[in-house]
C-alpha positions in Angstrom: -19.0 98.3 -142.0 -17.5 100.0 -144.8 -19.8 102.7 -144.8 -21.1 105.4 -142.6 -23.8 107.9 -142.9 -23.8 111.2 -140.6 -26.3 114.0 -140.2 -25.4 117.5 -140.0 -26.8 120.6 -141.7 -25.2 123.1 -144.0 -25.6 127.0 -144.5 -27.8 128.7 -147.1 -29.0 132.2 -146.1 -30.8 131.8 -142.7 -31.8 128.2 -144.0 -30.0 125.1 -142.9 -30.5 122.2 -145.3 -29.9 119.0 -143.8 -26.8 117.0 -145.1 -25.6 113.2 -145.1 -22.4 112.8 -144.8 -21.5 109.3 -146.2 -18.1 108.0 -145.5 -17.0 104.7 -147.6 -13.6 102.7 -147.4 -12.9 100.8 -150.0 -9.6 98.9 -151.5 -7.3 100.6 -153.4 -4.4 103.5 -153.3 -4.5 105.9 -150.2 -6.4 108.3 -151.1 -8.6 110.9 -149.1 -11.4 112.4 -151.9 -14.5 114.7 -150.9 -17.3 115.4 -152.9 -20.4 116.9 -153.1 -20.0 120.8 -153.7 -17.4 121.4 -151.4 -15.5 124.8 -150.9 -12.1 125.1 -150.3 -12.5 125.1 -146.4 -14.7 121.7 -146.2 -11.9 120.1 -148.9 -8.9 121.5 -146.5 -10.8 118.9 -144.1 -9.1 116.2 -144.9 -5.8 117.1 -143.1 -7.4 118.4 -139.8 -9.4 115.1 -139.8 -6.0 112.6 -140.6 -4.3 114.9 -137.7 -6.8 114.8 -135.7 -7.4 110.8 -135.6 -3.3 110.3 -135.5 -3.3 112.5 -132.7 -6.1 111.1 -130.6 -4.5 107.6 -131.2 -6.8 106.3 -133.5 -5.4 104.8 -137.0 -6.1 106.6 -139.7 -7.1 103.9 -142.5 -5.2 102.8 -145.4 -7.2 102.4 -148.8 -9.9 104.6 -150.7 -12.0 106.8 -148.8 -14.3 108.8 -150.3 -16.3 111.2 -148.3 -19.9 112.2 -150.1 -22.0 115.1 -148.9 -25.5 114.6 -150.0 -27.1 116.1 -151.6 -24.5 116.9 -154.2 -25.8 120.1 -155.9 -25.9 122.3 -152.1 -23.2 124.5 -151.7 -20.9 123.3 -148.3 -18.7 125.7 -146.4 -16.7 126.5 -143.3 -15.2 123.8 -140.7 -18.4 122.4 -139.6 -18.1 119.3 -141.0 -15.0 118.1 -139.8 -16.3 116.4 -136.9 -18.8 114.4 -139.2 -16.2 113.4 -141.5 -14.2 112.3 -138.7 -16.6 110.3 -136.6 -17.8 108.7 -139.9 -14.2 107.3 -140.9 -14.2 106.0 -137.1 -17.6 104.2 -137.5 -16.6 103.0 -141.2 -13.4 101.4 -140.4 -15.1 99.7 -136.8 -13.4 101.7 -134.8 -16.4 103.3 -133.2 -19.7 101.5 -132.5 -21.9 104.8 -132.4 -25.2 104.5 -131.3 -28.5 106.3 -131.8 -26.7 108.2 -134.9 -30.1 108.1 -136.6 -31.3 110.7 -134.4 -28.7 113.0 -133.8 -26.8 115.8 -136.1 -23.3 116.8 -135.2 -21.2 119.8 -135.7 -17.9 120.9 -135.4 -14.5 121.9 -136.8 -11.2 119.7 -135.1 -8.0 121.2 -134.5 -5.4 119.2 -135.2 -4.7 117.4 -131.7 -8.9 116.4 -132.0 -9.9 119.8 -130.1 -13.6 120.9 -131.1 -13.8 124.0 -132.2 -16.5 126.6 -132.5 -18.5 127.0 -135.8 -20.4 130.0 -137.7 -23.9 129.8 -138.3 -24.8 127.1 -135.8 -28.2 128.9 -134.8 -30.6 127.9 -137.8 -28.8 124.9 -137.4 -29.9 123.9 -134.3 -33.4 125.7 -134.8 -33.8 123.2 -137.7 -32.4 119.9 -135.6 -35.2 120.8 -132.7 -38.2 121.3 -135.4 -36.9 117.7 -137.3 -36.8 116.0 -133.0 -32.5 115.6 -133.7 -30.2 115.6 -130.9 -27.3 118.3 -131.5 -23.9 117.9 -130.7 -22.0 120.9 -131.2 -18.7 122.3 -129.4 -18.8 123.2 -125.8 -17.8 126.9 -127.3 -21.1 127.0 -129.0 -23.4 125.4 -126.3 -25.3 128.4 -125.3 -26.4 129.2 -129.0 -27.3 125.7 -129.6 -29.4 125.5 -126.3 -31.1 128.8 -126.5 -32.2 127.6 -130.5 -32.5 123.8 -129.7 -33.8 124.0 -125.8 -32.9 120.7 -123.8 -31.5 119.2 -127.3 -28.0 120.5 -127.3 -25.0 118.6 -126.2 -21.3 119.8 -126.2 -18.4 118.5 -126.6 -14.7 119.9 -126.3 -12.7 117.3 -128.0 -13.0 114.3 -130.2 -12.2 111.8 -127.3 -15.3 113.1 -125.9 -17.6 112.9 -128.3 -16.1 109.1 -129.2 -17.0 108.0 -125.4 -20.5 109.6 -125.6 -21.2 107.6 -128.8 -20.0 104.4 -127.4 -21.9 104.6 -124.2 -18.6 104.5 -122.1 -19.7 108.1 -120.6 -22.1 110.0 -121.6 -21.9 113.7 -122.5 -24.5 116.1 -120.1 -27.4 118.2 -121.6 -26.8 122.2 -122.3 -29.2 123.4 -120.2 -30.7 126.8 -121.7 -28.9 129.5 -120.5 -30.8 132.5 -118.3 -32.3 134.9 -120.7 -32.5 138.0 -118.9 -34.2 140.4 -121.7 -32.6 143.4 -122.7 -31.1 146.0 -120.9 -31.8 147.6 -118.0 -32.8 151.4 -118.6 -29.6 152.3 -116.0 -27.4 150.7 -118.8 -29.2 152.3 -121.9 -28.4 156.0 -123.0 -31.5 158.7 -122.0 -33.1 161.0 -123.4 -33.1 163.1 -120.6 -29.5 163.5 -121.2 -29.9 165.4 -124.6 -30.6 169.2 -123.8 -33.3 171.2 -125.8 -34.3 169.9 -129.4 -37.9 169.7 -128.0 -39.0 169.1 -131.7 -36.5 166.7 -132.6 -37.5 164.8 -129.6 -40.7 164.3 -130.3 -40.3 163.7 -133.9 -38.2 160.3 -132.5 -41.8 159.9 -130.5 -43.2 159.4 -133.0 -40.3 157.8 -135.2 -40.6 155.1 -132.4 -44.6 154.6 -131.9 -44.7 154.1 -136.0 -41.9 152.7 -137.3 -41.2 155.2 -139.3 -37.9 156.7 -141.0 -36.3 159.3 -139.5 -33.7 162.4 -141.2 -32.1 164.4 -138.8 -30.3 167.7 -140.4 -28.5 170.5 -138.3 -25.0 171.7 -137.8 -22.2 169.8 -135.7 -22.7 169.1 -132.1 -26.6 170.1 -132.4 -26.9 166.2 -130.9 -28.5 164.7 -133.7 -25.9 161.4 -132.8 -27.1 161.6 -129.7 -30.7 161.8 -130.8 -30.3 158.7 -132.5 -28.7 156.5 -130.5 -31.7 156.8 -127.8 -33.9 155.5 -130.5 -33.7 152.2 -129.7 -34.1 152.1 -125.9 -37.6 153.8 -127.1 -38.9 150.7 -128.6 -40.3 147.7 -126.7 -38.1 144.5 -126.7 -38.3 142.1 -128.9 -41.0 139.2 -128.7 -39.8 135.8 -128.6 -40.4 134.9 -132.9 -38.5 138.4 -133.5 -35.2 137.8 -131.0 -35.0 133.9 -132.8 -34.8 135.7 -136.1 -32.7 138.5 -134.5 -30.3 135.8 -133.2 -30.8 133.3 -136.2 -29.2 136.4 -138.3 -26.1 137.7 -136.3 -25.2 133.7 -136.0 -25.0 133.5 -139.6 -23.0 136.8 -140.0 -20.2 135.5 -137.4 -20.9 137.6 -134.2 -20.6 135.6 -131.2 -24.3 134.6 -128.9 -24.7 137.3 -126.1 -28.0 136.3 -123.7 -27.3 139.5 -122.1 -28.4 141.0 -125.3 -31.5 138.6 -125.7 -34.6 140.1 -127.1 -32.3 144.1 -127.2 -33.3 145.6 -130.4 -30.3 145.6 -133.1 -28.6 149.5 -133.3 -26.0 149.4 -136.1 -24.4 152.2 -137.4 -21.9 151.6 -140.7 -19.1 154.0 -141.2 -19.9 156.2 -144.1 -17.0 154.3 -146.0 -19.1 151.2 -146.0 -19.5 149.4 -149.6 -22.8 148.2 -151.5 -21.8 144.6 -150.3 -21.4 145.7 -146.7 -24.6 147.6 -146.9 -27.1 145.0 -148.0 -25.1 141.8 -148.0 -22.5 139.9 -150.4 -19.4 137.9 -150.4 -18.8 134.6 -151.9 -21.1 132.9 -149.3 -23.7 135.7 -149.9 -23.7 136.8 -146.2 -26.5 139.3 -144.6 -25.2 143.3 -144.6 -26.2 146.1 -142.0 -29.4 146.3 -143.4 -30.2 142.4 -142.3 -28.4 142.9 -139.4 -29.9 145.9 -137.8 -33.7 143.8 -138.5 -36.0 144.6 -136.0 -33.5 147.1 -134.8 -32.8 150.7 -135.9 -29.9 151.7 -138.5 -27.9 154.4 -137.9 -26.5 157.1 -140.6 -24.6 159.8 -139.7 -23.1 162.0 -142.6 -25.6 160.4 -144.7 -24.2 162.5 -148.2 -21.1 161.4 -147.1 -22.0 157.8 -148.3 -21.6 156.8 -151.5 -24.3 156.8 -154.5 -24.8 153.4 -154.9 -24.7 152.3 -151.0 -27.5 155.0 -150.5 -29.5 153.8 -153.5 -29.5 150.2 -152.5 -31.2 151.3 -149.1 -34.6 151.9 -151.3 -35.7 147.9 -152.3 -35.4 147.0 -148.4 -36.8 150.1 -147.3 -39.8 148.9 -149.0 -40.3 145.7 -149.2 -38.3 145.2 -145.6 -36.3 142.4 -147.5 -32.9 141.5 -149.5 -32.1 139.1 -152.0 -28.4 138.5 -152.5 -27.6 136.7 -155.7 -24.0 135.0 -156.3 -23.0 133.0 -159.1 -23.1 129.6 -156.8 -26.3 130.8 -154.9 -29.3 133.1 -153.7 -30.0 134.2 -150.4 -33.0 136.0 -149.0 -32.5 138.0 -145.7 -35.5 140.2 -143.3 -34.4 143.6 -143.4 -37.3 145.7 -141.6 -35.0 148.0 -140.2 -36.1 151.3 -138.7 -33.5 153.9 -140.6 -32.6 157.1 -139.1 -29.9 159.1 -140.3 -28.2 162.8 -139.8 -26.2 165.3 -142.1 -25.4 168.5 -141.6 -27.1 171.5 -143.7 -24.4 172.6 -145.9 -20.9 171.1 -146.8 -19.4 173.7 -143.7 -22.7 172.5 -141.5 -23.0 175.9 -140.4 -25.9 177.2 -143.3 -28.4 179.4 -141.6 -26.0 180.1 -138.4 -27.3 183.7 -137.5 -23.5 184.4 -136.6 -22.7 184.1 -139.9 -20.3 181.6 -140.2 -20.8 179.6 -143.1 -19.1 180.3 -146.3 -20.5 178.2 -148.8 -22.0 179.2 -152.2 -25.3 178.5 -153.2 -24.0 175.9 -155.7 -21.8 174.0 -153.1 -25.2 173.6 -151.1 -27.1 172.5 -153.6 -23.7 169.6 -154.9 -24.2 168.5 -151.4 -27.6 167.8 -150.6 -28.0 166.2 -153.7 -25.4 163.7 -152.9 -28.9 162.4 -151.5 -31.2 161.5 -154.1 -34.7 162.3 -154.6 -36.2 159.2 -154.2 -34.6 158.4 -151.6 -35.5 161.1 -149.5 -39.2 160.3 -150.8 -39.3 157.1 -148.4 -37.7 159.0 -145.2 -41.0 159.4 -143.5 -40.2 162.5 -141.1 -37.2 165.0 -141.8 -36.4 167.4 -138.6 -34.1 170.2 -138.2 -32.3 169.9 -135.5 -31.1 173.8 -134.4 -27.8 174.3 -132.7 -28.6 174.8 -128.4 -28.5 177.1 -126.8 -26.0 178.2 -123.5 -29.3 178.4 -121.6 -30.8 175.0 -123.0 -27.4 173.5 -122.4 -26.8 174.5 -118.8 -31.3 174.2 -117.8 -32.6 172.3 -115.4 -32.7 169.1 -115.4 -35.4 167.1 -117.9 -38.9 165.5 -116.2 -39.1 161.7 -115.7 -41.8 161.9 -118.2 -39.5 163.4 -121.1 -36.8 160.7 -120.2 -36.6 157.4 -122.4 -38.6 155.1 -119.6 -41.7 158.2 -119.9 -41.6 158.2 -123.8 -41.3 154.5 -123.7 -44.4 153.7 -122.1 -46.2 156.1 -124.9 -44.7 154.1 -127.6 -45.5 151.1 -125.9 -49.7 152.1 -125.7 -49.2 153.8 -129.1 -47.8 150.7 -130.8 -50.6 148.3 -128.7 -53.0 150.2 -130.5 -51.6 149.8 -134.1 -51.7 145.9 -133.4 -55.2 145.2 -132.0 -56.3 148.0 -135.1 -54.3 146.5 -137.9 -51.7 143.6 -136.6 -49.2 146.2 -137.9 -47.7 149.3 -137.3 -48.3 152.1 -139.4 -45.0 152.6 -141.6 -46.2 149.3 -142.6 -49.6 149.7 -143.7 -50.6 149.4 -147.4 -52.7 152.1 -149.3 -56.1 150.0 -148.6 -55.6 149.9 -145.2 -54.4 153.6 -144.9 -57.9 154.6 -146.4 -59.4 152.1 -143.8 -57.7 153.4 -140.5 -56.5 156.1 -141.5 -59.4 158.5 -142.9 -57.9 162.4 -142.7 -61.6 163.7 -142.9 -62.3 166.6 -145.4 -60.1 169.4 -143.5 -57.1 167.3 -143.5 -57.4 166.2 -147.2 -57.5 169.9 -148.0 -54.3 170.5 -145.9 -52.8 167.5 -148.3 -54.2 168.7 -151.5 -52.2 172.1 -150.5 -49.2 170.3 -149.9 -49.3 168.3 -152.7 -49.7 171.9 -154.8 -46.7 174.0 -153.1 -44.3 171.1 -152.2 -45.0 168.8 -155.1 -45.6 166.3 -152.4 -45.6 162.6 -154.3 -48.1 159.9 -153.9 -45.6 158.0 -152.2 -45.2 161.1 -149.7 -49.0 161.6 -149.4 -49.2 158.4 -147.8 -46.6 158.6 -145.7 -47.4 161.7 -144.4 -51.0 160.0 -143.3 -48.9 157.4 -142.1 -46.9 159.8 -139.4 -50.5 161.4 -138.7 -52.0 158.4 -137.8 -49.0 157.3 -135.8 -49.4 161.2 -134.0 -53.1 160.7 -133.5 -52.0 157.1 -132.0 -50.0 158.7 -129.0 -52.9 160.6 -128.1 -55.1 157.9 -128.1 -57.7 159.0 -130.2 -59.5 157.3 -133.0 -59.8 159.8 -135.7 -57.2 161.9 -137.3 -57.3 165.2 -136.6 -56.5 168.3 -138.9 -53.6 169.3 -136.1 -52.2 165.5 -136.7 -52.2 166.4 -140.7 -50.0 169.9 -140.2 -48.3 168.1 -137.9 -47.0 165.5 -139.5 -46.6 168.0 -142.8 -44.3 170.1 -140.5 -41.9 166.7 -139.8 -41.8 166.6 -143.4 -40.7 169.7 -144.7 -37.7 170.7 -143.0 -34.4 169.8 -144.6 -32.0 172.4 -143.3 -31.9 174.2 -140.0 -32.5 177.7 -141.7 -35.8 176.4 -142.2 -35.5 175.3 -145.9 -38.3 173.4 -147.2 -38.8 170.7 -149.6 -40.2 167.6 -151.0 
């Protein structure tokens, strides 16, 4: 026949929109057109496809062939079409009698001696393909993906040869079979928080960081361990369930990084270099890809010198701190990405990080203080749930005994664990995520602890925003106890998270 029609899917956020590639020869100059929306690296096709057919000894046709991707108004990009475009020439020009092509999608970019090559982005893909009851054949390099997203639908191939026999019958390509998940880390290869000496407060503001989901700001001078503090956030937090690793997975495919199943169902811990742009923050780039905050979904993201960062990256944290979503908007297309990250991040207390040192050794003027801290802006600040000072240790602290089992990461864990059980069977939620009506439903502060927050809101000009925040972290307090009513200690409690910004003990809203 002179025309051929393949399945495969394209790339739109986390989406995959299923695509026809149609293939017709027809009489007429040699010529080698594709249409449909095509970027540069889906046009640059057309010689990895003619090289590829030469060099598997198959004739390349002479005449009109016109390659359509359908539908015409969706944006195509990257390699993965190559191996469509290819087969469908083969099945145009007789070549290739394919069977069961109805039912199957395909996937791959061809080096140029017909070598399959791995693709980005092949995880929606395949999720899509097992939902629509497709076949998948992908490259062997991307099997595991496409079997963990697709189950016992995946094939791979490793070169066009391969994927010609399999088509034709003449020997037929084995299933992927899923790969062993094993879940995330052991606790032996996760850091502990038994490791980190003293910082009893700061320790048990990541408790409760942990148990509620809530925003964390870590401020004391260098080598206090507020890094340390927050990398042993995440090995606090119970693994992913199976919905939240797919989306987990379904994201880092899309951004590029390579499948793992030894990280299967590990929570996401990203931490950006303060130099990071806007774009690398919250996503960007001509194919509108996810940033940190998409990738660290689910997960906790890290930032260390926080004032350090610039304006506008710090101010673009505040939609998805919210709403726990992005929207990327390009002048071709619009992409929405999850972003219900847990955010923790650390500065020091003055630009010399030594302010408050009872030695005496910072230097820095009241005004150079003040310049710095308001590198961080108010509002943003105003959605950082608890703020801690972390004090500099102690030669005794450092050199103590060693920590209980209890105070170690698998101890705390188990509390954040019951804690977090509780929020779901109460709410289906945690409690950073509750909304005002459910706050005055589950969260009632009594009359004592409403005249605690009426004082607060007086001498710290605490916001609305911060009002319910602040019965958020109570709740979430009240939670690792397991008791059903807030208590007026929970209330002061969670006030005193709140208030410190600087390790002298300066307090603010």
């Amino acid at each position: 026949m002179s025309v051929a029609r393949i399945a495969s899917r394209a790339q739109i956020g986390l989406h995959a929109p299923l695509v026809q590639v149609e293939v017709h020869l027809g009489a007429g100059l040699p010529t080698f057109s594709i249409v449909g929306l095509a970027a540069t690296a889906v046009k640059e096709s057309k010689e990895r496809v003619r090289a590829a057919l030469i060099n598997s000894n198959f004739e390349f046709p002479a005449g009109r062939i016109t390659v359509n991707l359908a539908p015409a108004d969706l944006p195509k990009e990257g390699g993965r079409f190559d191996l469509p475009i290819a087969l469908g020439i083969l099945c145009a020009s007789g070549q290739l009698a394919a069977h069961d092509l109805d039912h199957m999608e395909l996937y791959g970019e061809l080096g140029l001696g017909g070598e399959l090559k791995p693709v980005r982005g092949l995880f929606p893909a395949a999720v899509q393909a097992r939902a629509s009851g497709h076949l998948i054949l992908v490259p062997a390099a991307n099997g595991v993906e496409a079997a963990v997203a697709a189950a016992d639908a995946a094939i791979g191939g490793s070169h066009l040869l391969e994927v010609c026999a399999h088509l034709s019958g003449t020997r037929l390509l084995a299933r992927i079979p899923p790969p062993q998940l094993n879940g995330p880390a052991s606790s032996r290869e996760q850091p502990d928080l038994r490791e980190v000496r003293g910082q009893c407060q700061a320790k048990r503001a990541l408790a409760v960081a942990a148990a509620g989901a809530h925003s964390l700001l870590l401020v004391g001078p260098p080598g206090a361990g507020k890094s340390m503090l927050a990398q042993r956030l995440a090995p606090l937090l119970p693994p992913l369930g199976e919905a939240e690793a797919l989306e987990v997975a379904t994201i880092a495919s899309v951004s590029g990084q390579p499948f793992d199943p030894r990280r299967w169902r590990s929570r996401p811990f990203r931490a950006p270099h303060h130099t990071a742009s806007a774009g690398a923050m919250v996503g960007g780039g001509p194919q509108a890809r996810p940033g940190e905050v998409s990738l660290a979904h689910h997960g906790v993201l890290f930032l260390d010198e926080l004032p350090e960062f610039d304006r506008r990256v710090l101010e673009a944290l505040r939609e998805p701190l919210e709403a726990g979503t992005i929207s990327v908007a390009r002048a071709a297309l619009q992409a929405e990405y999850p972003a219900r990250f847990q955010l923790v991040a650390a500065m020091n207390p003055c630009p010399c990080g030594h302010e408050g040192d009872p030695g005496g050794r910072c230097r820095c003027k009241a005004a150079a203080i003040t310049r710095y801290r308001m590198r961080v802006s108010g509002p943003l600040l105003d959605r950082i749930d608890l703020r801690v000072a972390v004090g500099a240790v102690t030669h005794e602290e450092l050199i103590g005994g060693e920590p209980s089992r209890e105070d170690g990461s698998a101890g705390v864990a188990a509390r954040v664990q019951t804690a977090q059980d509780l929020q779901r069977a109460r709410a289906a939620k945690l409690n950073a995520h509750l909304t005002p009506g459910e706050l005055m439903r589950d969260a009632p502060v009594g009359r004592e602890g409403e005249r605690l927050l009426a004082q607060a809101r007086a001498r710290l000009g605490l916001s609305a925003r911060g009002y319910h925040r602040v019965v958020r972290v109570a709740r979430t307090i009240a939670d690792l106890e397991g008791l059903r009513t807030i208590e007026p200690r929970h209330v002061a409690e969670a006030l005193q998270m709140r208030r410190a910004l600087a390790s002298s003990g300066t307090a603010t809203e």
